[in-house]
ZAKOLTOR-556396 format. One record per residue (C-alpha): y, x, z; residue in three letters. Coordinates in steps of 0.25 Angstrom, whole numbers, always signed. Each point is the difference from the previous one (the first is absolute). Layout:
<node v="Y" u="X" w="Z" r="ALA"/>
...
***
This chain:
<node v="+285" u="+352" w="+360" r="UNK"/>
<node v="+1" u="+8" w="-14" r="UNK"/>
<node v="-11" u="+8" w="+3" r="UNK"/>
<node v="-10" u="-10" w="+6" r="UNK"/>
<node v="+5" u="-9" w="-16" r="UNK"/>
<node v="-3" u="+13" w="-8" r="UNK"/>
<node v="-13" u="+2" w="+9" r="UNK"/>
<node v="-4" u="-14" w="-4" r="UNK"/>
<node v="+2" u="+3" w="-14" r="UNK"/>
<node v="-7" u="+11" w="-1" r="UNK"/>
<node v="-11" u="-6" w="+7" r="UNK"/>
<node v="+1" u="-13" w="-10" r="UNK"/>
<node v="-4" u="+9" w="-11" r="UNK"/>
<node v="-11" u="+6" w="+8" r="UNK"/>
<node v="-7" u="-12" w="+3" r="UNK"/>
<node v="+2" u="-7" w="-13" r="UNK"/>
<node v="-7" u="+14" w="-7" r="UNK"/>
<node v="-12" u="-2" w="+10" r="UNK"/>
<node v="-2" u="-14" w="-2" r="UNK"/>
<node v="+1" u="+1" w="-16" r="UNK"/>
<node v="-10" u="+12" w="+1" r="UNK"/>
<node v="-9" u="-9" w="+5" r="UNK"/>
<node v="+3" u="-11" w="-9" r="UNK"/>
<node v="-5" u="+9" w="-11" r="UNK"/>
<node v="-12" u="-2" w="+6" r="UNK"/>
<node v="-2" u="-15" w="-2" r="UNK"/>
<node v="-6" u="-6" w="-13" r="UNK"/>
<node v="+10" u="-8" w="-5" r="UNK"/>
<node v="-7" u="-11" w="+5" r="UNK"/>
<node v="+1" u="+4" w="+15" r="UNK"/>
<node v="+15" u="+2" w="-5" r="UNK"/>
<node v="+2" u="-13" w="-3" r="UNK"/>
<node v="-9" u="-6" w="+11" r="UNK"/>
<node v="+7" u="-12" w="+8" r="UNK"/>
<node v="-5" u="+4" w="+14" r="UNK"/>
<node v="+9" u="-10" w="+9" r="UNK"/>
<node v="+12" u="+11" w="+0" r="UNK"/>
<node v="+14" u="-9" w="+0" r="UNK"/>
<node v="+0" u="+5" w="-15" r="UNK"/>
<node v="-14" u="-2" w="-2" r="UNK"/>
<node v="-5" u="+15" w="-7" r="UNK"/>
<node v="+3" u="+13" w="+4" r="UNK"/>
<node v="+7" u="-1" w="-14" r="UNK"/>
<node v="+8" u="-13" w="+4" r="UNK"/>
<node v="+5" u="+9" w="+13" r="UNK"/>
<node v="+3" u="+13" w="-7" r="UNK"/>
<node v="+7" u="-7" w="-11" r="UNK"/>
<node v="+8" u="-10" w="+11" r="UNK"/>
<node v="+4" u="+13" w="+7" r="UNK"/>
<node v="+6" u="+6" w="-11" r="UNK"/>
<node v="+7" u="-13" w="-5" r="UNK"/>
<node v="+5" u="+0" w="+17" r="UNK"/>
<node v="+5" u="+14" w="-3" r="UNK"/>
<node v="+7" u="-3" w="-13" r="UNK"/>
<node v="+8" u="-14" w="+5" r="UNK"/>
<node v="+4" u="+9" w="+14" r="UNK"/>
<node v="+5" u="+11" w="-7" r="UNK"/>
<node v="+7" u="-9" w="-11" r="UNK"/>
<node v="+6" u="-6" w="+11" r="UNK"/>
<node v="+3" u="+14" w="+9" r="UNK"/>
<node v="+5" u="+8" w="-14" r="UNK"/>
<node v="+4" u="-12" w="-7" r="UNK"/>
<node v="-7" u="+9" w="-12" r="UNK"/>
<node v="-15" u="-1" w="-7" r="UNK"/>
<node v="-8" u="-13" w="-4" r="UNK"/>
<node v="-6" u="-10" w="+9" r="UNK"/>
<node v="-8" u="-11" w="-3" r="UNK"/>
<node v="+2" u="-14" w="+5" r="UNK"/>
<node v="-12" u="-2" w="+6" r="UNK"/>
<node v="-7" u="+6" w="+14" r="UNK"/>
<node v="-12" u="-2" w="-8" r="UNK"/>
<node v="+2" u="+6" w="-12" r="UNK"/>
<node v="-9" u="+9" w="-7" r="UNK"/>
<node v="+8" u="+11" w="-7" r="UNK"/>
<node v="-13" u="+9" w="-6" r="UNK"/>
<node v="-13" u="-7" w="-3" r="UNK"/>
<node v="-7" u="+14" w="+0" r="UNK"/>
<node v="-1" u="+11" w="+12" r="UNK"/>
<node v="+5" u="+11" w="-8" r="UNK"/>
<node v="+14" u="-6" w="-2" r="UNK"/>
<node v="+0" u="-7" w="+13" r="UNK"/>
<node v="-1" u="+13" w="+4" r="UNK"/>
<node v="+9" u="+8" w="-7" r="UNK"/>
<node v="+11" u="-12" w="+2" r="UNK"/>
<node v="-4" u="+2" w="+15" r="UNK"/>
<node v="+1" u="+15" w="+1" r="UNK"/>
<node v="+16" u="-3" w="-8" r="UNK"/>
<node v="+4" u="-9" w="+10" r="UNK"/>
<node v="-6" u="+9" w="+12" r="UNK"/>
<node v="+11" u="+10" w="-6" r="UNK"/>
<node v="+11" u="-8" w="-1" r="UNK"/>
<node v="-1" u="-6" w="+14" r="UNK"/>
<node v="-1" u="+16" w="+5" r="UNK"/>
<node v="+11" u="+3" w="-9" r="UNK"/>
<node v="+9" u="-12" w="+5" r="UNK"/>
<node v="-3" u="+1" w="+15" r="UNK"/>
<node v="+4" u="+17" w="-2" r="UNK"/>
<node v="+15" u="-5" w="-6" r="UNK"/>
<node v="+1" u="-10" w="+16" r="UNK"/>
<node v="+10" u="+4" w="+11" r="UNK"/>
<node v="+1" u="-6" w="+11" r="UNK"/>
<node v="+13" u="-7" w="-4" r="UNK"/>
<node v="-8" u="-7" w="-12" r="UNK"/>
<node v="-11" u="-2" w="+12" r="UNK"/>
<node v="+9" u="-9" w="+8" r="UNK"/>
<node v="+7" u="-8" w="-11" r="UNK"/>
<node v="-4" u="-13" w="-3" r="UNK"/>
<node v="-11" u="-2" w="-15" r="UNK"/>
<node v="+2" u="-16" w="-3" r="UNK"/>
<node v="-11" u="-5" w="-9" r="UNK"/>
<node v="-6" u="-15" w="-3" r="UNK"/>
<node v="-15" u="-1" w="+4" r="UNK"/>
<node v="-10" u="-3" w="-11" r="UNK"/>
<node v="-6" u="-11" w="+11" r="UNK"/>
<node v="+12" u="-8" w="+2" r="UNK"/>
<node v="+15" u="-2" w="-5" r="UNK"/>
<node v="+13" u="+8" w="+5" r="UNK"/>
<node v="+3" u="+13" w="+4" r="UNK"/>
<node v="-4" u="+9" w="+12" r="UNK"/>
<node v="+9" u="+9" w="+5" r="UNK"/>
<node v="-5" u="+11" w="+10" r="UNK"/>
<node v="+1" u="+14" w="+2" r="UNK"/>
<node v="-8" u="+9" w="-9" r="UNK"/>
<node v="-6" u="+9" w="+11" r="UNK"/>
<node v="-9" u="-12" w="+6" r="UNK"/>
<node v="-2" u="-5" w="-14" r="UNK"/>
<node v="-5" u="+12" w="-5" r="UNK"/>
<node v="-9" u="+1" w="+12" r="UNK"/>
<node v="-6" u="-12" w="-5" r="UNK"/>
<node v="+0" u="+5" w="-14" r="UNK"/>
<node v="-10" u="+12" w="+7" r="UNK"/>
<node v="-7" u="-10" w="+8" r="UNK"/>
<node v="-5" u="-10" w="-10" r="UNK"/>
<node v="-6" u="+10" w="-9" r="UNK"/>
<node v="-8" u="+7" w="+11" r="UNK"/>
<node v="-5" u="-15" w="+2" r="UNK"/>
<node v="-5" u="-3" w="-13" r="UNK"/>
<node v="-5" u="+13" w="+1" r="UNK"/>
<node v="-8" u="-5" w="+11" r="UNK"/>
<node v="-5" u="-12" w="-8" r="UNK"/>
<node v="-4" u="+9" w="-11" r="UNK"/>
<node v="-8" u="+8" w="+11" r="UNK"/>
<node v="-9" u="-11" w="+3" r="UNK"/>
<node v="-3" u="-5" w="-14" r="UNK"/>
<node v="-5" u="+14" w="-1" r="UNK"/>
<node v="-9" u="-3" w="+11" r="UNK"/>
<node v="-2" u="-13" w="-6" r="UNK"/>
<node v="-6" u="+6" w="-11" r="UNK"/>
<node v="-10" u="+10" w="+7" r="UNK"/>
<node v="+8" u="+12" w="-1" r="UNK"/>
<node v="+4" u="+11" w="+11" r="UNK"/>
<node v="+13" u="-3" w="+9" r="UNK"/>
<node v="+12" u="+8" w="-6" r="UNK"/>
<node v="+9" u="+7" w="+10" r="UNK"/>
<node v="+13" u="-4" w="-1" r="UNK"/>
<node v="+7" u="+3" w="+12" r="UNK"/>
<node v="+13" u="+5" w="+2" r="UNK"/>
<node v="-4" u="+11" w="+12" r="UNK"/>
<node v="-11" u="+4" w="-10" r="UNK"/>
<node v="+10" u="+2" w="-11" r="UNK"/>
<node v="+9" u="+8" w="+10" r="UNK"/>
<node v="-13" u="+8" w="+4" r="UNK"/>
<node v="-1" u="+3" w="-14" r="UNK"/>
<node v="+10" u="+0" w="-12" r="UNK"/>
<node v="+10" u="-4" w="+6" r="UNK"/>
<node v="+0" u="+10" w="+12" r="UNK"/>
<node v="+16" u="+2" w="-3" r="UNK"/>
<node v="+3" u="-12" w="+7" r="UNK"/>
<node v="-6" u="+2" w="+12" r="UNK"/>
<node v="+4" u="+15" w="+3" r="UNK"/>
***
């Protein structure tokens, strides 16, 4: 399971660099427009994926900032978003490199944002959530590109094992 992690990791930071490739091509308007995504704009996703990141990996490291809010925006402009984005896509890589399979089976215990108490599961399935909720806002911000008239981006993981991240599938 340490490999598949890491693989997901790396291809975390290989998506997220597309998709903010093709953000640099909007206007700012087409940024910021609300096309019916859960967090309205391409800039209301990108921005709740990194706030997503930053309250997990608080929780996971017990380390970094996190903001309160699953809506929080964190960067009002592109640039830092995406600096802030492309930080954070380190730090999880980083993170994910320093797991064994001991830290994998032991139990992360954290209180949802959502609701009051704590959770207490094992980090290997949370962590697969952690993986799984960005590629679905990813997914979202994939079709308010199309939204917005522009080409589909590929975003896939064999397409990333096809490519960069050939590594993980030897």
């Amino acid at each position: 399971m340490l490999d598949h992690f890491r693989m997901f990791a790396d291809y975390n930071r290989w998506a997220n660099r597309r998709l903010y490739a093709a953000a640099a091509e909007l206007s700012d308007a087409e940024f910021r427009e609300n096309k019916g995504a859960f967090f309205g704009s391409l800039h209301g996703t990108l921005s709740h994926l990194l706030a997503a990141d930053r309250i997990w990996m608080k929780r996971f490291t017990r380390g970094g900032d996190a903001p309160s809010r699953l809506d929080a925006i964190l960067h009002e402009d592109l640039a830092a978003l995406t600096a802030a984005r492309a930080a954070e896509d380190e730090r999880i890589i980083a993170w994910v490199g320093s797991l064994d399979e001991a830290r994998l089976s032991a139990h992360v215990t954290y209180s949802p944002l959502t609701m009051p108490g704590d959770i207490t599961q094992k980090l290997g399935p949370t962590l697969a959530h952690f993986f799984n909720h960005q590629t679905h806002h990813r997914g979202q911000a994939h079709a308010t590109f199309t939204a917005l008239g522009r080409p589909s981006l590929t975003l896939d993981l064999v397409f990333f094992l096809r490519t960069e991240g050939e590594k993980w599938a030897i």
